[in-house]
FITI-100529 format. One record per residue (C-alpha): x, y, z negated; residue number from 0. Coordinates in steps of 0.05 Angstrom, whole numbers, plus 32768, in hexadecimal, padded with zeros to 4 digits. Example, Ala and Ser with C-alpha at 12.3 -4.5 7.8 and 13.67 -1.06 7.14 Angstrom:
<nodes>
<node x="80F6" y="7FA6" z="7F64" seq="0"/>
<node x="8111" y="7FEB" z="7F71" seq="1"/>
</nodes>
This chain:
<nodes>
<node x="7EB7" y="820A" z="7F15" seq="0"/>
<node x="7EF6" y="81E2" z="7EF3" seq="1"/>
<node x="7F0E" y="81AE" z="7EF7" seq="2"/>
<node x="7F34" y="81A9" z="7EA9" seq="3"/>
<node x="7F59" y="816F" z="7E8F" seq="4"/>
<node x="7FA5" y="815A" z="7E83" seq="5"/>
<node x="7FD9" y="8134" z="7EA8" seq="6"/>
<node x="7FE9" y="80F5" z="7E82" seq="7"/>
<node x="801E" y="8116" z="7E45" seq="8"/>
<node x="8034" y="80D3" z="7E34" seq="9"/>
<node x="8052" y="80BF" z="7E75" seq="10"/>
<node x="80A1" y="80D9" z="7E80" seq="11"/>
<node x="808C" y="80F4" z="7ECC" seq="12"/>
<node x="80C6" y="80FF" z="7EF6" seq="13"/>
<node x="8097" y="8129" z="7F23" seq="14"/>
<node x="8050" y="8147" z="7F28" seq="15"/>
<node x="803D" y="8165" z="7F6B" seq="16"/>
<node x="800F" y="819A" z="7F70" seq="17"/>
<node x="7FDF" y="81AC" z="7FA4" seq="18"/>
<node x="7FE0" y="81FE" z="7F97" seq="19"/>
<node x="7F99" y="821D" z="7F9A" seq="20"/>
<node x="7F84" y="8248" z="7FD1" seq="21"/>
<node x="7F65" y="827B" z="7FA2" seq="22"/>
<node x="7F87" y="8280" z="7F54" seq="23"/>
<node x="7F41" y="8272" z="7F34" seq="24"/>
<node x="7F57" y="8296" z="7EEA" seq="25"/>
<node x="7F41" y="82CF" z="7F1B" seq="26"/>
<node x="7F0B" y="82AD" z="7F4D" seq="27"/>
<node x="7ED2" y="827D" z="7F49" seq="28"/>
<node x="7ED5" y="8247" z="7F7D" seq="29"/>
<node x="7E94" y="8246" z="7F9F" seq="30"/>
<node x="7EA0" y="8208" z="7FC0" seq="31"/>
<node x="7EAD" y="81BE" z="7FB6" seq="32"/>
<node x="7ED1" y="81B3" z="7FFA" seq="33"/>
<node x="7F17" y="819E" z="8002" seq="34"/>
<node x="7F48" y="8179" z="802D" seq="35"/>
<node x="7F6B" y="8139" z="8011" seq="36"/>
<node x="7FBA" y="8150" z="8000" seq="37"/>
<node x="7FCA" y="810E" z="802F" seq="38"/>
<node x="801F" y="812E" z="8037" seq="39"/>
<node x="8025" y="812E" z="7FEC" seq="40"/>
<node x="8001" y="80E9" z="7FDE" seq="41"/>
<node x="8031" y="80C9" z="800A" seq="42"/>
<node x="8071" y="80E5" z="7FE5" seq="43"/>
<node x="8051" y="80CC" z="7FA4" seq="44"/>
<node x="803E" y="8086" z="7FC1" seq="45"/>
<node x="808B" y="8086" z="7FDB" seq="46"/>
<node x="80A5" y="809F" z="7F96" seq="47"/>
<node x="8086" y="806D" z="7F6E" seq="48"/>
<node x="8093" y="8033" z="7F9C" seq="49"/>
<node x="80D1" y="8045" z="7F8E" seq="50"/>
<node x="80CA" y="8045" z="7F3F" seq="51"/>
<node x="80BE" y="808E" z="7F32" seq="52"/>
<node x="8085" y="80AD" z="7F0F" seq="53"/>
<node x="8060" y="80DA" z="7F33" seq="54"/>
<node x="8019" y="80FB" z="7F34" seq="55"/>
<node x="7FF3" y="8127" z="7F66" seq="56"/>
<node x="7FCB" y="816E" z="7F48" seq="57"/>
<node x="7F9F" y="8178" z="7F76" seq="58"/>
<node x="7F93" y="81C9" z="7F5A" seq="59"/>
<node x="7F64" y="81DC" z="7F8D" seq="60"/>
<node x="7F37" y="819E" z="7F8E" seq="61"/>
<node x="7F2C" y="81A8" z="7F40" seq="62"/>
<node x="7F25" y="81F7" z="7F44" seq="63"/>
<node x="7F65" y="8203" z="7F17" seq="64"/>
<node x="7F7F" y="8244" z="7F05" seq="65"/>
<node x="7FC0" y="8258" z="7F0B" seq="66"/>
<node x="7FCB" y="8253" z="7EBE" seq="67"/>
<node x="7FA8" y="8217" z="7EB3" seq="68"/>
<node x="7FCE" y="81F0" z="7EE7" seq="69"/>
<node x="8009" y="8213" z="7EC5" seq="70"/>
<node x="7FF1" y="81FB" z="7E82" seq="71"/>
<node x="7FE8" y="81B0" z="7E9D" seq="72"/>
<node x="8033" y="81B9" z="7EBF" seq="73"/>
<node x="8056" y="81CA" z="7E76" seq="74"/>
<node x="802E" y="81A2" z="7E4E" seq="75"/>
<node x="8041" y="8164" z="7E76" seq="76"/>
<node x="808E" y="8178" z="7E85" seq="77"/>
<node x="809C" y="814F" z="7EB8" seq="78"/>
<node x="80E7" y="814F" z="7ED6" seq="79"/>
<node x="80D0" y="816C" z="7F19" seq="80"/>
<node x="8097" y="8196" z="7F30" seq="81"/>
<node x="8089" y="8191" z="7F7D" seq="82"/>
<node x="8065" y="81C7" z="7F9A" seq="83"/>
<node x="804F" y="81C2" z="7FE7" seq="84"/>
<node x="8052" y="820E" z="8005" seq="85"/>
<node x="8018" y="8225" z="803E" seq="86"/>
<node x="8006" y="826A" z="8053" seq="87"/>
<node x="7FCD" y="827A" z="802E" seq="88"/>
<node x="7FE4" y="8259" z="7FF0" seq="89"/>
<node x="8026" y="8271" z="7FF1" seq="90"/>
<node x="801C" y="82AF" z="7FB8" seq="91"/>
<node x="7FF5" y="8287" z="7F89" seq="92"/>
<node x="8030" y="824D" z="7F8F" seq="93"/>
<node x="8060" y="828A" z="7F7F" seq="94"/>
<node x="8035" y="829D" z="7F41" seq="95"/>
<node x="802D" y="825A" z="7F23" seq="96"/>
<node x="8077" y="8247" z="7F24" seq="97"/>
<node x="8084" y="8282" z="7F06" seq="98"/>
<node x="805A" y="8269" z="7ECA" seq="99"/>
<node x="807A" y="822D" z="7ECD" seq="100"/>
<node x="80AD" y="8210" z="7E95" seq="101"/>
<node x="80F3" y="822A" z="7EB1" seq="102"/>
<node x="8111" y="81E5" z="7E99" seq="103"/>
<node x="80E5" y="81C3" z="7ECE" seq="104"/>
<node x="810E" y="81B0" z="7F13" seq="105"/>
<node x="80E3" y="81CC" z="7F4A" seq="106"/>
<node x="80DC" y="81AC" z="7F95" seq="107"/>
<node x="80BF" y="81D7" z="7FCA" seq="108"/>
<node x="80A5" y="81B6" z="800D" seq="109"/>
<node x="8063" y="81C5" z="8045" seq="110"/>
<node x="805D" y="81F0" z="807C" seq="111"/>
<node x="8075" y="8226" z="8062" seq="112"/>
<node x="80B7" y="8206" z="8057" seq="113"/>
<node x="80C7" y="81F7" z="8089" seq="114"/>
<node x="80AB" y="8240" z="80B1" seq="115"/>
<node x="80DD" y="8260" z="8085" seq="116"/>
<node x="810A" y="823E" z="805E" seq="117"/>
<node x="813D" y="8276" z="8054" seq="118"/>
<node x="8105" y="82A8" z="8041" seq="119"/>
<node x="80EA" y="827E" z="800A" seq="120"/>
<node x="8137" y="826F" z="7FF5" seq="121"/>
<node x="813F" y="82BC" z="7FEB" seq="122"/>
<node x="80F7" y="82C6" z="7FD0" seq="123"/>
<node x="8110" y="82E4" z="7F87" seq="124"/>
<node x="80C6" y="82DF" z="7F6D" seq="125"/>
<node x="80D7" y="8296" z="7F62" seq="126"/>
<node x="8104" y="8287" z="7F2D" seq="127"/>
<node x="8125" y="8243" z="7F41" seq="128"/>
<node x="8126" y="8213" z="7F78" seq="129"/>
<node x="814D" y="81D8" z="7F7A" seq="130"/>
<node x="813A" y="81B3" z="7FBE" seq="131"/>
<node x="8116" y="81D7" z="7FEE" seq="132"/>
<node x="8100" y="8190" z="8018" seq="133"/>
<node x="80EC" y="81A6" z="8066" seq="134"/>
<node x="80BE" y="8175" z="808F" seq="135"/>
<node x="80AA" y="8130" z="807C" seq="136"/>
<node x="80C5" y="8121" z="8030" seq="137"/>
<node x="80AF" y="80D0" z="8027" seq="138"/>
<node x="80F4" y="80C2" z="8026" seq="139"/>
<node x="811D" y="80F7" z="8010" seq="140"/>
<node x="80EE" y="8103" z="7FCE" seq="141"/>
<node x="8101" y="80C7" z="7FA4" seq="142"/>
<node x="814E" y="80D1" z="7FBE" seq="143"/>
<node x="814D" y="811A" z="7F8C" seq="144"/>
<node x="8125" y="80F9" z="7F62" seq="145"/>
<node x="8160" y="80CD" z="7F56" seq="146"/>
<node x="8192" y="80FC" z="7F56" seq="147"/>
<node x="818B" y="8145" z="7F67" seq="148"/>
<node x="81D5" y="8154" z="7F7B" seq="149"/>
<node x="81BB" y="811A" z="7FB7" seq="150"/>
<node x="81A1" y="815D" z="7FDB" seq="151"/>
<node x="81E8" y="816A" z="7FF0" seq="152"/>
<node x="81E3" y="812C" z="801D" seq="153"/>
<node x="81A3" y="8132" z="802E" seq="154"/>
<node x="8188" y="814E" z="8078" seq="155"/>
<node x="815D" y="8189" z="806E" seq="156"/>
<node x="8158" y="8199" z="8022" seq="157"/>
<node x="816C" y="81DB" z="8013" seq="158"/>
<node x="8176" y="81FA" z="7FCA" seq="159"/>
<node x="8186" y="8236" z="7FA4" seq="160"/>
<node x="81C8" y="823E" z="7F7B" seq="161"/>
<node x="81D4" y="8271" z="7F4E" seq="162"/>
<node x="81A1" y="82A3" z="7F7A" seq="163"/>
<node x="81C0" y="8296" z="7FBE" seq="164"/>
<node x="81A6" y="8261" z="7FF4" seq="165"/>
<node x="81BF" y="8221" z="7FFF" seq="166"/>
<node x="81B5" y="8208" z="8047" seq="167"/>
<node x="81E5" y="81D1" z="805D" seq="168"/>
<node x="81DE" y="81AD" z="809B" seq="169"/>
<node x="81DF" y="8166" z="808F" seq="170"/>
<node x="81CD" y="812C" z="80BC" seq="171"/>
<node x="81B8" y="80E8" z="80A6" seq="172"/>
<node x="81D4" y="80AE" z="80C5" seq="173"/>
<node x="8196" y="8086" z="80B6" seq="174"/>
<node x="8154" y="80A8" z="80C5" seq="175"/>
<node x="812C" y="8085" z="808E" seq="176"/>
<node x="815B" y="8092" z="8052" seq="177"/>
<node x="813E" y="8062" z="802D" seq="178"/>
<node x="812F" y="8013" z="803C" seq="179"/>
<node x="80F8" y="800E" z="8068" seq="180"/>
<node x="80D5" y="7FDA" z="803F" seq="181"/>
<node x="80D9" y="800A" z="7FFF" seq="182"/>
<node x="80A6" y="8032" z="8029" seq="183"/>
<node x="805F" y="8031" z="8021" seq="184"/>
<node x="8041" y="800A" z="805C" seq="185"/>
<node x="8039" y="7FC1" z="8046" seq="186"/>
<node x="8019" y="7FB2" z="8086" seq="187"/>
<node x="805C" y="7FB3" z="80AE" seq="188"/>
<node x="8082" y="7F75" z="80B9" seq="189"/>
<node x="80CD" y="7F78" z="80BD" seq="190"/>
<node x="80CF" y="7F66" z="810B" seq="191"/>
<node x="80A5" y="7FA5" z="8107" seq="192"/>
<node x="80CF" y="7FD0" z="80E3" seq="193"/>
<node x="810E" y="7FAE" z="810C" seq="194"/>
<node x="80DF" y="7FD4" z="814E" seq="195"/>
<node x="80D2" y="8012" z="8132" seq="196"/>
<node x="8125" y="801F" z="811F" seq="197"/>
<node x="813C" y="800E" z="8163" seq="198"/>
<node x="810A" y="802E" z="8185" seq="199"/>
<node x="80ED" y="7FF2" z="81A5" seq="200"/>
<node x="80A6" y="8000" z="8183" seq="201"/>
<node x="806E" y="8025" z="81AE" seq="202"/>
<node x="8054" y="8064" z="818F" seq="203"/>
<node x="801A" y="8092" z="8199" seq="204"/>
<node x="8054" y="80CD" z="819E" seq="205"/>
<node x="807F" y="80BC" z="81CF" seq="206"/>
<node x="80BB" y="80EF" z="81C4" seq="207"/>
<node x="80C0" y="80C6" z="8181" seq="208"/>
<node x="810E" y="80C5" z="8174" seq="209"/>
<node x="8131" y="80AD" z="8131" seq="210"/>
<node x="8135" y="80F3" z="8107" seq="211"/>
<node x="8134" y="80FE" z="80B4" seq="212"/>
<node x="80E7" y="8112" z="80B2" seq="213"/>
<node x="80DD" y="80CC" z="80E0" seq="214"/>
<node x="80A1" y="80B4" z="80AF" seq="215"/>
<node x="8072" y="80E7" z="80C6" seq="216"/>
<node x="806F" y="80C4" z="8118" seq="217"/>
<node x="8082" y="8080" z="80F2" seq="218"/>
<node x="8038" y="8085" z="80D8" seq="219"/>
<node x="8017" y="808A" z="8122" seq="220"/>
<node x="8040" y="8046" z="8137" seq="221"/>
<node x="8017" y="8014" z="8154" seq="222"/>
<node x="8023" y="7FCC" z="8139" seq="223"/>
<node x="802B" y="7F96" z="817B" seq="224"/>
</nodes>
């Protein structure tokens, strides 16, 4: 079972993100139509384009994609970037397909995996190029690169490969959301709001919340007065 098509070729995407596939299906047939929402990745792209940029999610194991085929839809549609979000069991297939993948394409790395073992996948030779390596919670830090990808120098955890050795500076961010706070996706949130949650003055469900780069991912649990 497949799930075919195209990404639009007549958009100029500044960045497809791709859900990799737990099984490469050129090899397997998917037996089931179960599958978890990619919910991290959608909220990067809603951040990206609220913030101009053209983005689209593949969701390759959802549509029972091969390798190749996802490859295929990748080249075809040459966006700037290709985002690919790293996990355990997905983690040799994600290897694979950017392997096949256009070496003229930018390539962004981010998920668990990441940020497990960020130097390991920096010194992983199998893959050919990586030019931000994003740990934890990207909302924010995603349409900064998309910008301008020599921004990763100021940026708090994004690591990158140069020239086959690993880049790893430690940088800290005087403001925890990077961006403006009302460039984020969460219309429901008045300013006074926002004004709470930045001086800590807003209750949360996590109480160890403390302003950090990846702050989006508690900002999400805060609970509006």
């Amino acid at each position: 079972m497949t799930g075919g098509g195209a990404i639009e070729s007549d958009l100029d995407l500044d960045l497809v993100l791709v859900n990799s596939p737990l099984k490469d299906y050129d090899q397997s047939v998917r037996r089931n139509d179960f599958t978890l929402p990619t919910l991290g990745l959608a909220y990067i792209a809603t951040c990206a384009n609220q913030n101009g940029f053209s983005v689209r999610v593949l969701d390759a194991e959802a549509r029972g994609l091969g390798l190749s085929e996802v490859a295929a839809m990748l080249n075809e549609a040459r966006p700037r970037w290709v985002g690919l979000n790293l996990l355990a069991p997905t983690y040799a297939h994600s290897v694979h397909l950017l392997q096949l993948l256009d070496p003229s394409i930018s390539v962004m790395l981010g998920g668990h995996q990441a940020k497990a073992m960020p130097r390991a996948i920096l010194e992983d030779s199998r893959i050919p190029r990586i030019d931000a390596l994003v740990l934890g919670e990207a909302e924010t830090r995603v349409p900064i690169l998309l910008t301008d990808v020599n921004t990763r120098v100021e940026l708090p955890s994004v690591f990158w490969r140069d020239g086959g050795k690993p880049m790893m500076p430690v940088v800290r961010s005087k403001n925890p959301f990077l961006l403006a706070p009302t460039s984020m996706p969460c219309r429901c949130w008045t300013e006074a709001i926002w004004t709470r949650i930045l001086t800590g003055t807003a209750e949360f469900l996590n109480p160890r919340w403390s302003p950090r780069a990846d702050a989006p991912l508690i900002v999400r649990f805060a609970v509006q007065p």
